[in-house]
C-alpha positions as CSV (number, residue, x, y, z in Angstrom):
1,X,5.8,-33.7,-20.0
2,X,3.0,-35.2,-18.3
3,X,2.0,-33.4,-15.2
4,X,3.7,-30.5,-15.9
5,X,1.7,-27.0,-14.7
6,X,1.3,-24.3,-17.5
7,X,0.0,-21.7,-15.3
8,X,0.2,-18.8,-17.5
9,X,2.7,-17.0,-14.6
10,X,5.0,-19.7,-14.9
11,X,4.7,-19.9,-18.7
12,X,5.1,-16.4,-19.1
13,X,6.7,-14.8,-16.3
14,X,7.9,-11.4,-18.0
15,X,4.1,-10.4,-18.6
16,X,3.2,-11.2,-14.8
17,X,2.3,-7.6,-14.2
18,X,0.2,-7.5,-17.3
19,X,-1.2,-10.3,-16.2
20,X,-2.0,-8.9,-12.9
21,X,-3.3,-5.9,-14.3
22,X,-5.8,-7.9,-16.9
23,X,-7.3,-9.9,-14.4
24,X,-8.5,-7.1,-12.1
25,X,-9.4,-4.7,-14.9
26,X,-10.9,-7.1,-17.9
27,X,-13.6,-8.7,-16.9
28,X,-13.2,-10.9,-20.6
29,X,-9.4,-11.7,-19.5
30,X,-10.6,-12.6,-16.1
31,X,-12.9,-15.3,-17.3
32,X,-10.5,-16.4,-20.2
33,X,-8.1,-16.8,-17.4
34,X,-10.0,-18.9,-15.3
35,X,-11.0,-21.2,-18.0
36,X,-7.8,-21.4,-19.0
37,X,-6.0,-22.8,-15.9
38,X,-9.2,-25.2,-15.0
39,X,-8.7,-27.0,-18.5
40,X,-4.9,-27.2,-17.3
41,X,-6.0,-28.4,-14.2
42,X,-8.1,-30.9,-15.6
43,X,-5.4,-32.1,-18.4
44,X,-3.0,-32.8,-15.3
45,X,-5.6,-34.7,-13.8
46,X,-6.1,-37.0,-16.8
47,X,-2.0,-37.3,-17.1
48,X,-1.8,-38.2,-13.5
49,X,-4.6,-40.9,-14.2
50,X,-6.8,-39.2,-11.5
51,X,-9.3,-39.0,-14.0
52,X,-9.9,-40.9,-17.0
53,X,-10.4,-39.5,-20.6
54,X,-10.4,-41.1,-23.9
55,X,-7.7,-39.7,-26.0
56,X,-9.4,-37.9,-28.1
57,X,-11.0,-35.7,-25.6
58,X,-7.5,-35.4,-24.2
59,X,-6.4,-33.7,-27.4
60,X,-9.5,-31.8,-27.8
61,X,-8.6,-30.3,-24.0
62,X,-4.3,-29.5,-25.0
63,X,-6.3,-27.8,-28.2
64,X,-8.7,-25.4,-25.8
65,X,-5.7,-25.1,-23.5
66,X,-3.5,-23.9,-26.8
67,X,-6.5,-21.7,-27.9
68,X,-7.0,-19.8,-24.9
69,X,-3.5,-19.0,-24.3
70,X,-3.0,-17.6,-27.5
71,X,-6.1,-15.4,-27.0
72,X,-5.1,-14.6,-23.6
73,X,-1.0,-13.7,-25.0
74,X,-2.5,-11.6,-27.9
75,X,-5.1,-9.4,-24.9
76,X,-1.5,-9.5,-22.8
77,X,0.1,-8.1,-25.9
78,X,-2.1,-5.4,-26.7
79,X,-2.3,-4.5,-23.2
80,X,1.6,-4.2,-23.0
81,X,1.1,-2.0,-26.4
82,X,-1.2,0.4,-24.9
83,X,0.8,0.8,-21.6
84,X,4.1,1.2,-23.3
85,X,5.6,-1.6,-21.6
86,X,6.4,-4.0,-24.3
């Protein structure tokens, strides 16, 4: 759905406190999470026609966007696996 947010809490709200926990502790998730929701951010923009984007680049952005939350899901994963919390 166009304009719809996929912030990672919203997406995934039963790993919010290993989510919490990542991004004060991992530097790597930190970063990963940043660039994460500013490719969101910018894909909402482009759906929303604030910006304007060919739509290949479009599709090359939901691509990154899929790609870093599968990274980001697997470091939540691992995290949850260590911690016994899965």
């Amino acid at each position: 759905m166009y304009g719809e947010h996929h912030d990672l809490r919203h997406d995934l709200p039963e790993h919010e406190d290993a989510i919490h926990a990542l991004k004060i502790s991992n530097a790597h998730f930190a970063k990963l999470f940043d660039e994460y929701h500013e490719v969101d951010r910018e894909i909402r923009r482009i759906e929303q026609e604030i910006e304007a984007r060919g739509d290949f680049a479009m599709e090359d952005l939901k691509k990154q966007r899929i790609q870093l939350k599968d990274e980001l899901l697997a470091m939540i994963r691992a995290h949850e696996i260590a911690e016994g919390t899965n």
